[in-house]
N, C-alpha and C positions, 0 to 999 in steps of 0.2 A: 056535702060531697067531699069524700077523703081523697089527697092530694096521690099522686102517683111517682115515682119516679119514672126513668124513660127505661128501668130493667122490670117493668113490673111485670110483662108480657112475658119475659124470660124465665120467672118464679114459677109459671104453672105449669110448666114442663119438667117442672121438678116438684110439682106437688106441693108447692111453698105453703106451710097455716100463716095468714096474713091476721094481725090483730091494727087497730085503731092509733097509733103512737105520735101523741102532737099533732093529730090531723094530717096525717100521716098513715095510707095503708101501707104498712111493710111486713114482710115474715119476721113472724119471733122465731119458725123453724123449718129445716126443710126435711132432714130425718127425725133425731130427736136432740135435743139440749145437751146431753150426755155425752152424745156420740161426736157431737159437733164442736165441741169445749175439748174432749179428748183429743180431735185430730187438729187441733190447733195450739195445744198443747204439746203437740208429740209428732204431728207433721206438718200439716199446712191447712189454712182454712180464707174462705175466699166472702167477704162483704161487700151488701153492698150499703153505702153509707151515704147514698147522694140526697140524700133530704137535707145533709149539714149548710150552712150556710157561707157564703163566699163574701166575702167584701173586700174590692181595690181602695185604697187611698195611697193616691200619689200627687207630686206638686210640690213646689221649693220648701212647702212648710209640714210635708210630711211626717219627716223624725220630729219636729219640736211639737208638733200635734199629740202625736200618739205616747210620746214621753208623757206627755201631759196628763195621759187618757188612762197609763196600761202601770201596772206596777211592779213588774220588771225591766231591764236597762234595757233598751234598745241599741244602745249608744256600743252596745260589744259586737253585735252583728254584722258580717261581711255581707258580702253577698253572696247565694248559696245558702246560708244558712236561714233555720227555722227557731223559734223561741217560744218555749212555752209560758202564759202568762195569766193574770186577772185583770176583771177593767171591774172598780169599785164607786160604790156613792161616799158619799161626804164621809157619814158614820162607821166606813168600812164595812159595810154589807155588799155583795158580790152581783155583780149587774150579768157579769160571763165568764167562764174558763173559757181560753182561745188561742189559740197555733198562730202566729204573726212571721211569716214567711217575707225575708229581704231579699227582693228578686234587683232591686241594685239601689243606690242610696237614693230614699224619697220614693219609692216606688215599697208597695206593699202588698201582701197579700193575708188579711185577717181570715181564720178559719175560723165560725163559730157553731154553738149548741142552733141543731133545728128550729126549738124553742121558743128561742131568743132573737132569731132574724132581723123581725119588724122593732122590737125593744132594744136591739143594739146599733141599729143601724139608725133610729131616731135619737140614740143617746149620743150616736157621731156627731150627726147635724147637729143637732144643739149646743155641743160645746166647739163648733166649730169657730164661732167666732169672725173674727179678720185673715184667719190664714190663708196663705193660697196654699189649698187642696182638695182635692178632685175626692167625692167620696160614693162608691157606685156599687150598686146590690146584685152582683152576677151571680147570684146561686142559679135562677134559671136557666143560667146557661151553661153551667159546669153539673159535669155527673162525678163522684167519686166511689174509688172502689180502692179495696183492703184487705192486701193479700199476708196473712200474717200465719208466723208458725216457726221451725226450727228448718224448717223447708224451702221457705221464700224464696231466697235468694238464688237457690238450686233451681225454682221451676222460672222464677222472673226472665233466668241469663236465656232460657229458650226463646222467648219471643222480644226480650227487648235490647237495647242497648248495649255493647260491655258496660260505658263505663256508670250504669245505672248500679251494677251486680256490686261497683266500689267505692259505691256514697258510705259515709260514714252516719252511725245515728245524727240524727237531726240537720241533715243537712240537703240539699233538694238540686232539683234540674229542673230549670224554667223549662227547656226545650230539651225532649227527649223524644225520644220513639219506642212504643209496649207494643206489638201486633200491627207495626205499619203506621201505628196511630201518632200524632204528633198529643203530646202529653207532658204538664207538671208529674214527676214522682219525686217523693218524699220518703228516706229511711226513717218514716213514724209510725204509730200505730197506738192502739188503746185494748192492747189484750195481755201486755207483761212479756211478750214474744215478741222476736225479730219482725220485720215485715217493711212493707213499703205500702204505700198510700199514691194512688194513681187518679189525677183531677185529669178530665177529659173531659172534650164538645158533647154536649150532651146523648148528641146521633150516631155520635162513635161508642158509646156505652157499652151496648149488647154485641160490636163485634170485639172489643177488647174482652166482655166478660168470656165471651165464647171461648175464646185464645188462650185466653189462663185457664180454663178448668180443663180445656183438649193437652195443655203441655202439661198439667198438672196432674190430672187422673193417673196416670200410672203412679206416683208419687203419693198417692193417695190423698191428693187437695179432693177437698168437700165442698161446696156452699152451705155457707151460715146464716143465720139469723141474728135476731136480736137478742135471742134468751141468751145466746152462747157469748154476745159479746158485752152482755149484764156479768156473765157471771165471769166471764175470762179477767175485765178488766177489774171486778171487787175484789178476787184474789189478790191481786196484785195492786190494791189498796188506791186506784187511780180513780179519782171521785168522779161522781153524776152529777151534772147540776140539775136543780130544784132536791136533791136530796142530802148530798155533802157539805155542798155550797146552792144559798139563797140569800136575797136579800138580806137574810138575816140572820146568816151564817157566814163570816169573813175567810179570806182565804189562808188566815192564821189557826181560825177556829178547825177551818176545813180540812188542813196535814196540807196546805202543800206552802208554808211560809218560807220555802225555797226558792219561789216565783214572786215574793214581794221584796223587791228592795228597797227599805226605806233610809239606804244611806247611798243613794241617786242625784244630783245634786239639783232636779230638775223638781218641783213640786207639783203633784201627779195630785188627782183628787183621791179623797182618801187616806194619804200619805199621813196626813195628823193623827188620826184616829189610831190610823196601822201602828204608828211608830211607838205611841202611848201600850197600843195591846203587847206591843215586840217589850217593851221593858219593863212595863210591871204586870205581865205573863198575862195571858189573855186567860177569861173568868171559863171559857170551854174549851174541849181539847177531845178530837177525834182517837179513838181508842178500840183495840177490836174484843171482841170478846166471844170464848167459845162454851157452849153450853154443856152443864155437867149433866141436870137432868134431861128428860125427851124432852126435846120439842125444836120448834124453827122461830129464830128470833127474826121477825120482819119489820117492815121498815114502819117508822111513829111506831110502833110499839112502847111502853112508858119503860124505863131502864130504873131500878130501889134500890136505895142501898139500907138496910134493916125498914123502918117506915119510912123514910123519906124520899121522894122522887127525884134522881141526881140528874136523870137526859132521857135521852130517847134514843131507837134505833133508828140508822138511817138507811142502811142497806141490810139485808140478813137473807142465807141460803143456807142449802145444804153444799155444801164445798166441792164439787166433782171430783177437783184432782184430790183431794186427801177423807173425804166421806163423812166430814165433822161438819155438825152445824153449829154455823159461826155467824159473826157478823159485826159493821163498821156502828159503833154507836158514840150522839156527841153529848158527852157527860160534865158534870162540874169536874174543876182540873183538880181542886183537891181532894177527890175519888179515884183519881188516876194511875194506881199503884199496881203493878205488874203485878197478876196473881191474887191479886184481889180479890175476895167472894160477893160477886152484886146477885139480883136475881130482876126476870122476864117475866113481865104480863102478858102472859100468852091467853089471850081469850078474858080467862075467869080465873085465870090463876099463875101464882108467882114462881116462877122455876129459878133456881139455879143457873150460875152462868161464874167465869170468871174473867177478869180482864188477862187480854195476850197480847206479843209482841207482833206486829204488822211490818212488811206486808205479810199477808199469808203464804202467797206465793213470791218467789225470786227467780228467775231463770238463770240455769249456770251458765257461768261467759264464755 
């Protein structure tokens, strides 16, 4: 039996295509992929993403806990603010990508991959040790939705808050109000567009969703699916975990060695490995490449360079916003040379391809 959110009643009134995702029924669409990538792109597009997972840790030993756990500082965070981060095993292979929201010191809110719920929240316990700290799996009780686009913040100011409309990226409101509702919102998102991220009681869902797409349809807000927000956030080069990052793929390997800080003074698991890959250059390295001849590079796809097999593809489309088919592939790093000629096993045969600069997409400021 595939898992529900509390909007899924809401989807078939809009014709929602629901596919299988993590045990997970959710829409990959509700017009088409195209249309829905486009108006998120260009104006506003509305998810829903409550399958992600929630976990509190709070208690006098929280920060020194999660220092432990996560491989960016926690230690710069006020409160109010959100950080994005990796939590890794021993070897530096990636356990989860995750949003770690400081709702005041010692009090926490981790956002994780669907996925990964029961596997990260069993990796908490386990290294928790002696400390005092509370560690609690509320995804069933929080829905969240994601309103992102060039538009957001235009349709958000109708039904919520002012001073929601003047959070800064990554920064949050424990207690806010969207449509009446008492509500976590977040200036985050996973599409390369502005947006906010709105955690709600679960029962409040469908009248918050109702409220943004009634203040939004003149504005031309949509609901989206899943394809839209595969291919929104590969544009904008913001990785999938089990694809960019797994186990055995580091968060070095994966492009975002931005969220590892292995000069923290706290010793984090992982951190050996990490700091060894940071100085004598790690042996992979995420790279995009667009294809010269036909065809669509997809993901495990095998990546040649003359006979030899340098990586693999880990995400690959045909690009909406610019009509090239492109894609994220993790190669040996001394293949890694901008413009480079590799070629794609596509089926039964070897195409053409070159390596490019990422992200593909950038949104202007």
């Amino acid at each position: 039996m595939l898992k529900r959110t509390p909007l899924f009643h809401a989807y078939e009134m809009f014709g929602a295509k629901t596919i299988d995702f993590g045990g997970w029924e959710l829409p990959v669409q509700f017009s088409s992929i195209k249309e829905e990538h486009e108006a998120v792109r260009t104006k506003a597009g509305l998810f829903d993403v409550s399958h992600m997972g929630e976990v509190e840790v709070k208690g006098q030993d929280a920060l020194p806990f999660l220092q432990r756990l996560l491989t960016n500082d926690l230690s710069k965070l006020t409160d109010g603010q959100a950080l994005y981060t990796a939590m890794c095993y021993e070897d530096g292979g990636t356990v989860d990508d995750l949003l770690v929201y400081q709702k005041e010191k010692n009090n926490y809110l981790l956002v994780i991959n669907a996925s990964n719920i029961e596997k990260d929240v069993d990796w908490l316990l386990q290294h928790q040790g002696e400390d005092d700290v509370l560690i609690k799996n509320v995804s069933d009780q929080i829905a969240l939705l994601a309103l992102q686009g060039p538009l957001a913040a235009d349709i958000i100011k109708d039904v919520a808050d002012e001073e929601v409309t003047s959070l800064k990226p990554f920064t949050f409101l424990s207690q806010a109000e969207v449509a009446q509702k008492e509500v976590l919102v977040s200036r985050t998102g996973y599409t390369g567009e502005d947006g906010f991220e709105i955690y709600c009681q679960s029962e409040d869902a469908v009248h918050i969703w109702s409220a943004l797409l009634e203040a939004g349809q003149p504005k031309g807000l949509i609901p989206c699916g899943l394809g839209a927000r595969d291919t929104l956030r590969f544009e904008a080069r913001l990785p999938l975990y089990g694809q960019e990052l797994t186990k055995d793929i580091s968060p070095l390997e994966g492009g975002i060695g931005f969220a590892v800080k292995t000069d923290k003074e706290v010793h984090f698991i992982g951190k050996d490995a990490l700091k060894k890959q940071k100085e004598e250059g790690a042996k992979r390295k995420l790279v995009g490449i667009e294809m010269i001849d036909k065809g669509i590079p997809r993901t495990d796809y095998p990546v040649f360079s003359g006979e030899k097999q340098i990586g693999i593809v880990t995400t690959g489309t045909q690009s909406p916003t610019f009509k090239k088919n492109v894609g994220l592939a993790l190669i040996e790093t001394s293949e890694a040379q901008l413009q480079a000629e590799v070629e794609v096993q596509i089926r039964k045969k070897r195409l053409k391809a070159k390596i490019v600069a990422t992200p593909f997409y950038k949104r202007a400021k």
